[in-house]
N, C-alpha and C positions, 0 to 999 in steps of 0.2 A: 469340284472338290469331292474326296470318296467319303462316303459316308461311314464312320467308323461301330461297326458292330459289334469290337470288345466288350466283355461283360465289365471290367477293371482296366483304367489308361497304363499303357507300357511306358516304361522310360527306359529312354535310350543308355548302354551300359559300356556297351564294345571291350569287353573281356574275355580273355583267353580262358578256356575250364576245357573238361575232359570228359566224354561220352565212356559210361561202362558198360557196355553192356550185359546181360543173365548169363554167365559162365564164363565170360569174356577174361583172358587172363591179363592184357594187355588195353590200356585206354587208349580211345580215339580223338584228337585233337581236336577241337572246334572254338570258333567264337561264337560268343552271349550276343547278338547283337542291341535284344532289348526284353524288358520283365516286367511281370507286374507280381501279384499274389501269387496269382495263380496260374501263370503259362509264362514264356519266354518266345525267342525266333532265332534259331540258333543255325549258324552256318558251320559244313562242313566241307572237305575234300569235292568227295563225290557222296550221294545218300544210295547208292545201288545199293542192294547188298547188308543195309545196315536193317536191326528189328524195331520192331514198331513202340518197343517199350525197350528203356533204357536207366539209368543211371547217369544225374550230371554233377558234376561238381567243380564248381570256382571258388579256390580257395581263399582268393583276395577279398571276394564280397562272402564268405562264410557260407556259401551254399553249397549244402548236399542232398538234389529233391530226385524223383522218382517222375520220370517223365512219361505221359502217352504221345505218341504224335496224331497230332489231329489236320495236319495239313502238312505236305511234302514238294518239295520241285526236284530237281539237279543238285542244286548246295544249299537249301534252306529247309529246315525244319520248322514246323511250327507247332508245340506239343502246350501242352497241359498239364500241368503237377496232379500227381496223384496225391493221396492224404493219406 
């Protein structure tokens, strides 16, 4: 079993929202896969290319947070709400 090291437990959400990023005129498609307070794991296309701080927003669950990424692969992001 992995031993979990969140600071806050995620729950699973699987919603579609949209990556903005800093001058960005155009959003990047991604699913929420899961969230808590204070961070989320959000899947994209591909993450080449994308900045390290962004803007997310799902409109269905009313969020619009200000994201750091604190962990990255190929299509998963793992970030941090800023405050």
């Amino acid at each position: 079993m992995v031993e979990e090291r969140r600071g806050r437990p995620r729950r699973d959400v699987f919603r579609l929202g949209e990556l903005l990023p800093d001058g960005a005129l155009t959003p990047i498609d991604c699913l929420v896969r899961n969230a808590s307070e204070i961070g989320a794991l959000i899947e994209v296309k591909d993450t080449a290319g994308l900045p390290q701080t962004f803007w997310l927003n799902v409109e269905c669950l009313r969020m619009n947070k200000r994201c750091v990424v604190v962990r990255q692969t190929k299509h998963l992001f793992g970030v941090t709400f800023v405050i």
